[in-house]
C-alpha positions in Angstrom: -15.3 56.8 -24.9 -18.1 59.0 -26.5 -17.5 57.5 -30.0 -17.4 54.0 -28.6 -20.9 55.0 -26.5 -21.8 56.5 -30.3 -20.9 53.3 -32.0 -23.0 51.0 -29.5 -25.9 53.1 -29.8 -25.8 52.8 -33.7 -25.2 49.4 -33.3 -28.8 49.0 -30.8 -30.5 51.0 -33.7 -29.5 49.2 -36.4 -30.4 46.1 -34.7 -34.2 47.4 -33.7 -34.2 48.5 -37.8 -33.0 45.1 -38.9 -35.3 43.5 -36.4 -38.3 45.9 -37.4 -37.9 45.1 -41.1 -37.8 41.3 -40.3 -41.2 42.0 -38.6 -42.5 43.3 -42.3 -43.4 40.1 -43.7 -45.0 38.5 -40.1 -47.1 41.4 -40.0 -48.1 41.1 -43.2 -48.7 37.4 -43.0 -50.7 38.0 -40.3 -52.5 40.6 -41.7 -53.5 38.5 -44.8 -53.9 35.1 -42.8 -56.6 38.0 -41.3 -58.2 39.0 -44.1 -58.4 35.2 -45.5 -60.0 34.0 -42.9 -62.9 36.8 -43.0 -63.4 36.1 -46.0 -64.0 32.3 -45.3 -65.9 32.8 -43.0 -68.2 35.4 -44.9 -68.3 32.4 -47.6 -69.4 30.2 -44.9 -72.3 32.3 -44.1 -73.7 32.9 -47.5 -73.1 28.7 -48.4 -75.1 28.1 -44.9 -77.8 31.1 -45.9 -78.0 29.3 -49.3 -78.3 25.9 -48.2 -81.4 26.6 -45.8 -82.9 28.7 -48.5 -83.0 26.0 -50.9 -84.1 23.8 -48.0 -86.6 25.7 -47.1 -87.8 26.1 -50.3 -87.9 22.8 -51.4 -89.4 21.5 -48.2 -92.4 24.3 -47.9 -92.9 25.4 -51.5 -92.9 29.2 -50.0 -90.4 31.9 -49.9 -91.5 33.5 -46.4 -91.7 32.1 -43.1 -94.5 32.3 -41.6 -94.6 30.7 -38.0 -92.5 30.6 -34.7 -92.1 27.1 -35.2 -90.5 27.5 -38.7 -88.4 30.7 -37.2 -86.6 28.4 -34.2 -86.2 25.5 -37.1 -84.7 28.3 -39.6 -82.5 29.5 -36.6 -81.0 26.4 -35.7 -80.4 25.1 -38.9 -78.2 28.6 -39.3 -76.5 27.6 -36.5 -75.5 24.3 -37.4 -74.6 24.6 -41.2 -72.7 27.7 -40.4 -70.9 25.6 -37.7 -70.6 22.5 -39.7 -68.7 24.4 -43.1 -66.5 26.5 -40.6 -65.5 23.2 -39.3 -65.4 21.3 -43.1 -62.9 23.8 -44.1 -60.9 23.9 -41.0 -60.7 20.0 -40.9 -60.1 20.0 -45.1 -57.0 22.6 -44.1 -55.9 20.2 -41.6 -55.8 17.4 -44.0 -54.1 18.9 -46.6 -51.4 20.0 -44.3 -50.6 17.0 -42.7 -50.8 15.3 -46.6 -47.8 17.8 -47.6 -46.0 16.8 -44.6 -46.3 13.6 -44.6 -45.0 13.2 -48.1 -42.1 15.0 -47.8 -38.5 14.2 -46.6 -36.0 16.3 -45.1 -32.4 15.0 -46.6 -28.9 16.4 -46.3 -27.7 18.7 -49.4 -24.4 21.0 -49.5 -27.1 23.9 -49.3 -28.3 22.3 -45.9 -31.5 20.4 -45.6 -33.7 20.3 -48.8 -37.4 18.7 -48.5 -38.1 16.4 -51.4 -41.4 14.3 -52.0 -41.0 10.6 -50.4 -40.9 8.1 -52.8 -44.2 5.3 -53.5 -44.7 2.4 -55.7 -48.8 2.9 -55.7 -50.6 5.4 -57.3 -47.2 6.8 -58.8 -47.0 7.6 -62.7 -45.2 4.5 -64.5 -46.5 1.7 -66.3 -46.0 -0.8 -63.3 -47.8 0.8 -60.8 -50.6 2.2 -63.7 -51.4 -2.3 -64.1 -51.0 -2.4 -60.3 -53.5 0.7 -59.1 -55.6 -0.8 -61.8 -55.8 -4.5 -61.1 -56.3 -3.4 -57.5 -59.5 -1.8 -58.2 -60.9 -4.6 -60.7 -60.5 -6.9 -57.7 -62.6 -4.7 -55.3 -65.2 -4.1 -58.2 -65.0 -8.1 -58.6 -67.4 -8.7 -55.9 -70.1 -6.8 -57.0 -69.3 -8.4 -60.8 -70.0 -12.0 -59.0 -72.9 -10.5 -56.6 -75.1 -9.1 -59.4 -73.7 -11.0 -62.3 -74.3 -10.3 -65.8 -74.9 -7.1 -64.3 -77.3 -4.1 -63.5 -79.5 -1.6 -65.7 -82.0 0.7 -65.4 -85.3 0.7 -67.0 -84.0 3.1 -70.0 -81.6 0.7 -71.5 -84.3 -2.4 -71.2 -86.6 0.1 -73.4 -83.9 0.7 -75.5 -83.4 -3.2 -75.7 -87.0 -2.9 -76.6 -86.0 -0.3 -79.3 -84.4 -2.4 -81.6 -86.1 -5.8 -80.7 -89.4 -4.1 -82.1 -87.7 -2.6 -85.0 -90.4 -0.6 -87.2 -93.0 -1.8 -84.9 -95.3 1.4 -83.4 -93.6 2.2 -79.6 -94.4 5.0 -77.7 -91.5 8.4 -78.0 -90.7 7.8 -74.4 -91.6 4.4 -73.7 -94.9 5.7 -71.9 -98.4 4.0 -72.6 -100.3 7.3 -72.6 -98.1 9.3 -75.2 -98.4 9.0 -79.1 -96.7 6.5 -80.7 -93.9 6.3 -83.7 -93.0 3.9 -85.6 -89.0 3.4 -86.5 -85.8 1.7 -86.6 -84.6 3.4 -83.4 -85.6 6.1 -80.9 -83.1 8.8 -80.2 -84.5 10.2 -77.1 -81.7 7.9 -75.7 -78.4 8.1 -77.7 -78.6 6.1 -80.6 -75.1 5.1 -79.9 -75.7 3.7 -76.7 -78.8 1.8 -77.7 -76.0 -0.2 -80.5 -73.4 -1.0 -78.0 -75.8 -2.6 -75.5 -77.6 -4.3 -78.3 -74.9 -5.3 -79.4 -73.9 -7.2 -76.1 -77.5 -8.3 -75.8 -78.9 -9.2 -79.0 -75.7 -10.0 -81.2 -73.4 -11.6 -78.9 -76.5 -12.7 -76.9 -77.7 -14.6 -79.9 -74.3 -16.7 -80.5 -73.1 -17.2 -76.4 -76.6 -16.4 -74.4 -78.2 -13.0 -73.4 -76.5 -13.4 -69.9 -73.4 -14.1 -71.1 -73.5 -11.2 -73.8 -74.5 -8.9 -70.3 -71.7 -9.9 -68.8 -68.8 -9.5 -71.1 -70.4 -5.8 -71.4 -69.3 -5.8 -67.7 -66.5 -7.1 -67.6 -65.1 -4.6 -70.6 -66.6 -1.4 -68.8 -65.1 -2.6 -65.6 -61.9 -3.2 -66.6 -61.6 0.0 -68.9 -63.1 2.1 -65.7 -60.3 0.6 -63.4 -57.8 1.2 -65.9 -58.8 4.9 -66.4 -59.4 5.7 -63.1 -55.6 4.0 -62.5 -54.5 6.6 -64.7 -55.9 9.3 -63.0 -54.6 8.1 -59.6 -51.2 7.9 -61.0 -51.7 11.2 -62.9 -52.0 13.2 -59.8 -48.8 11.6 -58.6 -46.2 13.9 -61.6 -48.2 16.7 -61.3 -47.7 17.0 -57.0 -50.5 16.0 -55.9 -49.7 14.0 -52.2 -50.0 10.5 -51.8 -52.5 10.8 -49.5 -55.2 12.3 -51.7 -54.1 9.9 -54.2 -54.9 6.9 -51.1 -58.1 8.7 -50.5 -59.3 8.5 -54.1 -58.4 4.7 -54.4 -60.3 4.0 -51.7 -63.6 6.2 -52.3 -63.3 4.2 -56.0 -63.1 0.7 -54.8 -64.8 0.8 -50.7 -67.5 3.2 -51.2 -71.0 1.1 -51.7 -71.9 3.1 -54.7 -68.9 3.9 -57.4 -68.8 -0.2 -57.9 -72.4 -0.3 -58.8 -72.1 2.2 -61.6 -68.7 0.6 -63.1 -70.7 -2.0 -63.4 -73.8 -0.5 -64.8 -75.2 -0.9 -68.5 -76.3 2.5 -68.4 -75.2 5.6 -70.6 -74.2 7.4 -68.0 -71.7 4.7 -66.7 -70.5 3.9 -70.4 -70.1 7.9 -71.0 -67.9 8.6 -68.1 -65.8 5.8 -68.6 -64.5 8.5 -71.4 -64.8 11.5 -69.5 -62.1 10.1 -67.3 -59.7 10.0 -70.1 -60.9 13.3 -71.8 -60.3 15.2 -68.5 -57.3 13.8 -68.1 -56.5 14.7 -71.5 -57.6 18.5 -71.3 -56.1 19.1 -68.0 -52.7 17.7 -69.6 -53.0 20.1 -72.5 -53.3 22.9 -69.8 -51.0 22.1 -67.8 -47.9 20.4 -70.1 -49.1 22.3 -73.6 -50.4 21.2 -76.7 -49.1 18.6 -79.1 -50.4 16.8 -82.0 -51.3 13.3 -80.3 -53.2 15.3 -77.6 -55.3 17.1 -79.8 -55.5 14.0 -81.9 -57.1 12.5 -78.7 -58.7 15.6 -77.5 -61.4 15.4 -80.9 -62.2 11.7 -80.8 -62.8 12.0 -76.9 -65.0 14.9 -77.3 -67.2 13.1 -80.2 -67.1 10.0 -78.0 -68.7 12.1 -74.7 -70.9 14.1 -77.8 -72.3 10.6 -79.3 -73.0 8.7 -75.7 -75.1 11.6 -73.7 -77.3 14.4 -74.8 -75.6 17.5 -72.6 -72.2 15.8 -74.0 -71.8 18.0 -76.6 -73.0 21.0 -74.2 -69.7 20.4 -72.1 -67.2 20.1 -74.8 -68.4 23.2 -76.5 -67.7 25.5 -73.2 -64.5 23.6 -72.2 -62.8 22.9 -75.9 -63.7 26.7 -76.7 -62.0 28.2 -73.4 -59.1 26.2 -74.2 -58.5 28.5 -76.9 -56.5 30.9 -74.1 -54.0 28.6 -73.6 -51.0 29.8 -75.7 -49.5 26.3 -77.0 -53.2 25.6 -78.1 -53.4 29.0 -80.1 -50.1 27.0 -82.0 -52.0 24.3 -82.8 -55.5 25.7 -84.4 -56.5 22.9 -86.3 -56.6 20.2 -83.8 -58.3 23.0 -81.7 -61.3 23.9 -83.6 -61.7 20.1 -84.9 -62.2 19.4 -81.2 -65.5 21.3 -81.1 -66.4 22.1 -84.6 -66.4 18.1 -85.7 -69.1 16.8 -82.4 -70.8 19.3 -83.1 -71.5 18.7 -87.0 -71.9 15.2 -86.6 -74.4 16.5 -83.5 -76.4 18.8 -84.9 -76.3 18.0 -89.0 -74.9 14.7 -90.1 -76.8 12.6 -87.7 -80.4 14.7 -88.1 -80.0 15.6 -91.7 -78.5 12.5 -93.4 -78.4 9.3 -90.9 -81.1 9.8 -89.0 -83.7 9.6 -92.2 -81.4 7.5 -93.8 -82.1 4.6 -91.1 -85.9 5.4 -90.0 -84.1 7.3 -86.7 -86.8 9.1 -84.8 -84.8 12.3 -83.3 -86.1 11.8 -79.5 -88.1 15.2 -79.5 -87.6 19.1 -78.7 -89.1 18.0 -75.2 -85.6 17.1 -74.1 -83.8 20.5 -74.3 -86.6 22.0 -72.7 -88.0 19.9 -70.1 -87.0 22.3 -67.1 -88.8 25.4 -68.9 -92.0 23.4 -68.9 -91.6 22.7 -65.5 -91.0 26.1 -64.7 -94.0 27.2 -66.5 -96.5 25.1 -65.1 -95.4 25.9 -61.8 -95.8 29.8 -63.0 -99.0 28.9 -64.4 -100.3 27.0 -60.6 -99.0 30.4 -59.0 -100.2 33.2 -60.9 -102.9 31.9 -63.7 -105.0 35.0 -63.1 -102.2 37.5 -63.7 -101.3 35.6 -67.1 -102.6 37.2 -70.1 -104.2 34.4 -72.7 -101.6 35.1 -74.9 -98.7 33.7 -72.9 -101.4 30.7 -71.6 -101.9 30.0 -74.8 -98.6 30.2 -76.0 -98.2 27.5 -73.4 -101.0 25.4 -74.7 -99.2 25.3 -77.9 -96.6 23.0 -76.5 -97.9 21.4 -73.8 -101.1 19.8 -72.5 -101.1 22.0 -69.8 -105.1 21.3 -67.7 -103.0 17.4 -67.5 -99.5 19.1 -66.5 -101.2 21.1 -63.5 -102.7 17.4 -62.2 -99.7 15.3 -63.0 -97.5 18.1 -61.7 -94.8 16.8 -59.4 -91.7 18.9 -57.7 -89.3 16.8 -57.6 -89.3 15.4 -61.5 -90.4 17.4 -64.2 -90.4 13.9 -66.7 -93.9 13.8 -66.0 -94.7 17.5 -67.3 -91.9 17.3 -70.2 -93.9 13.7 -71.3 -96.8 16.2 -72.0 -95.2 17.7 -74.5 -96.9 18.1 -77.9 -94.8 16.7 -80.5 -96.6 18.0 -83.2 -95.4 21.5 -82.2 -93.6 23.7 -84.7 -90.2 25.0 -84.9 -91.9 28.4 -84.5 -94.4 27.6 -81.8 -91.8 26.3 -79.4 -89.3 29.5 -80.0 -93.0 31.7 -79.3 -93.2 29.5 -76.3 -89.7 30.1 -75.2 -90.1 33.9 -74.9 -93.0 33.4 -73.4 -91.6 31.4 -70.7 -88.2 33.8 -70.3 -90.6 36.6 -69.4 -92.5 34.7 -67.2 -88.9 33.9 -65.8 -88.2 37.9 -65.1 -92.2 38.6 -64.2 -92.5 35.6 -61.4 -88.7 35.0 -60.6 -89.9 33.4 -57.3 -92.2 30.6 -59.0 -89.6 29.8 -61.9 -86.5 29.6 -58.8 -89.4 27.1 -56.6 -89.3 24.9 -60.1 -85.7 25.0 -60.3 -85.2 24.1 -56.2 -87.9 21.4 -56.8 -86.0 19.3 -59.5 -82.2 20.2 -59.1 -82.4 21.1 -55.2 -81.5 17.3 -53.9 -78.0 18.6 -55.9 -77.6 20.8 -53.4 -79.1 20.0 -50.3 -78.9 17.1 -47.9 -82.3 15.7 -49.2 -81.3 13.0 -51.9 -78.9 10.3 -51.2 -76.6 8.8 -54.0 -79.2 6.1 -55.6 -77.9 2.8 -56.6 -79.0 0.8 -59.7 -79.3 -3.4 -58.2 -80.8 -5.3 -60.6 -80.8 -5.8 -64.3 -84.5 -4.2 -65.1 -86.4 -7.0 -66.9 -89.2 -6.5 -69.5 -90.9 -8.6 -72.2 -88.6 -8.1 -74.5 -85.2 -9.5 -72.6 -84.3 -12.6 -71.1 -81.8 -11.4 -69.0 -81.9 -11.5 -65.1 -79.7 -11.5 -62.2 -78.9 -15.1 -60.6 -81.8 -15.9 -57.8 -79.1 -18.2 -55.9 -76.8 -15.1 -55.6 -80.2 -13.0 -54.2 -78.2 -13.1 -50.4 -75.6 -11.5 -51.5 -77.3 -8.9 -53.3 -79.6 -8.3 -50.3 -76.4 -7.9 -48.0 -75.4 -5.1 -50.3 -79.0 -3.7 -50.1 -79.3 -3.8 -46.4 -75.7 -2.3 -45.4 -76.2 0.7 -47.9 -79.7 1.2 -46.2 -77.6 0.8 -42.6 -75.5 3.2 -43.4 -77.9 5.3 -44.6 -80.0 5.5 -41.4 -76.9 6.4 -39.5 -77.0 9.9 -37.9 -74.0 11.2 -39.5 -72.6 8.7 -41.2 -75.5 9.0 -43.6 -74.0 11.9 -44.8 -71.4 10.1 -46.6 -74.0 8.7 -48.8 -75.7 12.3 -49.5 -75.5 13.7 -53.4 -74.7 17.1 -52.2 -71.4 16.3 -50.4 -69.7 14.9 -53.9 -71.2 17.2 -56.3 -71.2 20.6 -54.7 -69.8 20.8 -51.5 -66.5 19.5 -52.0 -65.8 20.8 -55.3 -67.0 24.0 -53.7 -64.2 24.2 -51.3 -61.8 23.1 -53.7 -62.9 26.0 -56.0 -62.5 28.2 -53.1 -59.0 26.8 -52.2 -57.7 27.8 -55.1 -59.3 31.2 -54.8 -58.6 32.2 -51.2 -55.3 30.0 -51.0 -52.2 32.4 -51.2 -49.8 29.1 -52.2 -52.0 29.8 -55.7 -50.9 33.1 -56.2 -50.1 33.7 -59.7 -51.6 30.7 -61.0 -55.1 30.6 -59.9 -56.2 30.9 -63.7 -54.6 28.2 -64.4 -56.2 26.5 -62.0 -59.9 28.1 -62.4 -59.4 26.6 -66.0 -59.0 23.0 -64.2 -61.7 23.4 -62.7 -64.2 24.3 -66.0 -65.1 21.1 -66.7 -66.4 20.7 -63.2 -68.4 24.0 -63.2 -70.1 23.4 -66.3 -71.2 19.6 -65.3 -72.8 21.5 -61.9 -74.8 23.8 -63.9 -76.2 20.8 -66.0 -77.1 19.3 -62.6 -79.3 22.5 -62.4 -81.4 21.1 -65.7 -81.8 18.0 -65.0 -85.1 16.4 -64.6 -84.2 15.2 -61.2 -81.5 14.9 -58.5 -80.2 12.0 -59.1 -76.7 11.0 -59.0 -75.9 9.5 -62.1 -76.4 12.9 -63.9 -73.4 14.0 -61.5 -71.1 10.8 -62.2 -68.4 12.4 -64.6 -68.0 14.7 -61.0 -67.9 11.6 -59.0 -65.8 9.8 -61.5 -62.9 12.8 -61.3 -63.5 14.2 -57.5 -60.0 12.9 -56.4 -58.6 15.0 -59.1 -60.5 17.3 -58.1 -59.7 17.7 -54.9 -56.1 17.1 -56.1 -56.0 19.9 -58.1 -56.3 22.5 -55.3 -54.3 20.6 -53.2 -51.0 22.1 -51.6 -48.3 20.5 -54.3 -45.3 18.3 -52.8 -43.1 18.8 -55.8 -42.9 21.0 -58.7 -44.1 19.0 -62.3 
């Protein structure tokens, strides 16, 4: 009796120990699910702090606030955005979770009940669904082909239409009737590239089948390519886990929302550009994720030259990201391929095409005013602030760049183009490195005036203040014949007037709003991946998806304003994006 008495109360012990250590890992769950959310929430206080800092810096030009009026305001807008990104993320939790869910199936095994990814013909990674997912989103693009047929441009390809047409004719650098004047073949302050291909279209083909005509094959070409590589995109994130869901949700925001269309269909060198980012994304997130081979690096350096030789901060982006990639082991196995994929954009970038072709062909370079158009800025709005507390060295040093008495009057926040068109071209190699110095230790003396600059130009990034704008006619000038069709003007204006609907919708607006595409939601991807524990152990992996990403945000901090199309190789990828820090169906 005692021993069985004994036994039992072993047996009650063991089972409170067994039951104890069961409640290890629950408490620790909870713990962490704890500590996460804290830290989300502390993330969502200093995103909502930041926010209405750059608002309020953008919108007062000060740094302090002053009245009770701007106090309350201050306060509530606290309120809200602190509300509105707790309930973003919660809501982005929610979605993700129900995506996993619903693209899984529980099925019958020997092991007992084994969830696998439910099978889909859309958006899925073979060659049938690749023409499918891609014909699909030529024939939602089609209607804005037909609407605004040949097509639509902005008033820097028609002056690089002008460009050629004028050949060694005098023409203003920047196409501006108050700035001195050079006379050449072409001007590079666009890429030269560029400025062939749509002359090409224009003037060549123009001159055998009509201008229009020549317009219009451009747009059918970039529209079709665009479908195509965003197709492959879509499908990409299919092998590599990503739910169907996000994949649904990226066809859609490519083919319904009023603004993606409009750049597919764009002669611009932004549009023409990311066309090839797609593909070169694609490319380095493959080598990342699958390893190195020979055809991917093959692909990797003519990619990168093609993203160097259609946009200036091209060759910026694949320096950072083609570098990095050098910590990937499978890439240290293929050196070659690796350093071609930088080194070769980057000689053709900064010698072969400024040393040899450029005074080969009567190529005017396009100015030092371009790689330092947001220092300008910053100094003049240094130089409104503190001009007594400048020494007449630095002022001076300032004068030897820029015609700085006509920067102060034409001095505008939001657009430093018309401070950088100041510039004096006739400055030296060693006037504009004194100048630079100068500027960084303005930079360090008045941070407050150089940050104001900064939150003027790039602060519609990153702020609810700038919607997405939308190029809708082809820009006409003396010097092209091409125009949109005056009997297809309704349709056009239907376009016009729903975008500026949607616009004026309390909340709805929001979904037209550059910030939400190009910061916030890569943000909270970025912090998925960091606060997620489902990355654990391959959140570097991930962090080095995301580089490409990061570095095309800070160059939204130089630019000369916030406008979207110096954010489209972010729009152009977001799915992926947001697929990448996704919770993964299936393992690749």
């Amino acid at each position: 009796m005692i021993e069985s008495n004994e036994t039992a109360a072993l047996s009650v012990n063991e089972i409170k120990t067994s039951d104890a250590r069961n409640d290890i890992p629950a408490r620790t769950a909870g713990k962490s699910t704890g500590i996460m959310t804290a830290i989300s929430l502390a993330i969502a206080l200093l995103l909502t702090f930041f926010t209405v800092f750059v608002l309020h810096v953008r919108n007062t030009g000060t740094f302090g606030i002053e009245t009770r009026e701007e106090r309350i305001l201050t306060f509530m807008q606290l309120v809200v955005w602190f509300l509105t990104f707790v309930a973003a993320w919660k809501i982005l939790n929610l979605v993700d979770k129900k995506a996993a869910e619903s693209d899984t199936a529980v099925s019958e095994s020997d092991e007992g009940p084994v969830r696998k990814a439910r099978p889909h013909f859309l958006f899925c990674w073979n060659i049938p669904s690749i023409i499918v997912t891609a014909l699909l989103l030529l024939a939602l693009f089609y209607p804005y082909m037909y609407a605004y047929y040949p097509g639509v441009c902005s008033l820097d390809t028609t002056n690089q239409i002008k460009d050629y047409v004028t050949e060694d004719m005098p023409i203003e650098i920047n196409w501006r009737p108050d700035e001195p004047q050079v006379s050449c073949f072409l001007n590079d302050h666009h890429p030269v590239t560029d400025t062939l291909i749509f002359v090409y279209f224009v003037e060549t083909l123009g001159s055998q089948i009509g201008a229009q005509e020549g317009v219009y094959v451009y747009t059918c070409i970039q529209a079709f390519l665009t479908a195509l590589f965003m197709s492959l995109l879509l499908c990409r994130m299919e092998k590599w886990g990503v739910p169907f869901l996000y994949r649904l949700l990226g066809f859609l925001f490519f083919g319904l929302s009023p603004f993606i269309p409009l750049y597919v269909i764009g002669m611009l060198k932004d549009s023409l550009h990311c066309m090839f980012y797609i593909p070169y994304f694609l490319v380095y997130l493959s080598i990342i994720r699958e390893g190195a081979t020979h055809p991917k690096m093959i692909l990797l350096v003519l990619l990168s030259l093609i993203l160097a030789l259609t946009k200036k901060t091209g060759v910026y982006l694949i320096l950072i990201c083609n570098i990095a990639l050098l910590v990937i082991p499978s890439v240290r196995k293929k050196l070659i391929g690796w350093a071609a994929s930088w080194a070769v954009p980057a000689l053709v970038l900064f010698v072969i095409l400024p040393k040899f072709v450029f005074p080969a062909y009567n190529i005017f370079p396009g100015g030092k005013q371009e790689k330092i158009g947001f220092t300008l800025q910053m100094s003049v709005q240094t130089y409104i602030d503190h001009k007594d507390q400048m020494s007449d060295e630095e002022i001076q040093s300032i004068r030897e760049v820029l015609d700085l008495d006509q920067a102060v009057k034409d001095f505008y926040p939001p657009n430093y183009d018309d401070v950088k068109h100041l510039f004096n071209f006739d400055a030296t190699d060693e006037q504009v490195s004194a100048y630079l110095k100068t500027w960084l230790r303005l930079f360090i003396r008045f941070p407050r005036s150089g940050i104001k600059a900064l939150f003027g130009t790039a602060g519609g990034f990153f702020t609810p203040t700038e919607r997405i704008r939308i190029y809708t006619k082809f820009q006409k000038n003396s010097y092209t014949t091409v125009e949109n069709l005056e009997e297809r003007e309704y349709l056009r204006t239907i376009v016009s007037d729903y975008y500026e609907w949607l616009n004026n919708q309390h909340g709805i607006g929001m979904l037209l709003q550059c910030v939400l595409y190009l910061w916030w939601l890569p943000l909270f991807a970025l912090l998925r991946i960091l606060l997620k524990p489902e990355f654990r152990g391959r959140r570097f992996e991930h962090l080095m998806y995301m580089l490409p990403t990061a570095v095309s945000i800070l160059v939204l901090w130089i630019s000369p304003y916030s406008m979207a199309r110096y954010g489209l190789p972010i729009l152009y990828t977001l799915p992926m994006i947001m697929g990448i820090a996704s919770t993964k169906t299936e393992k690749p």
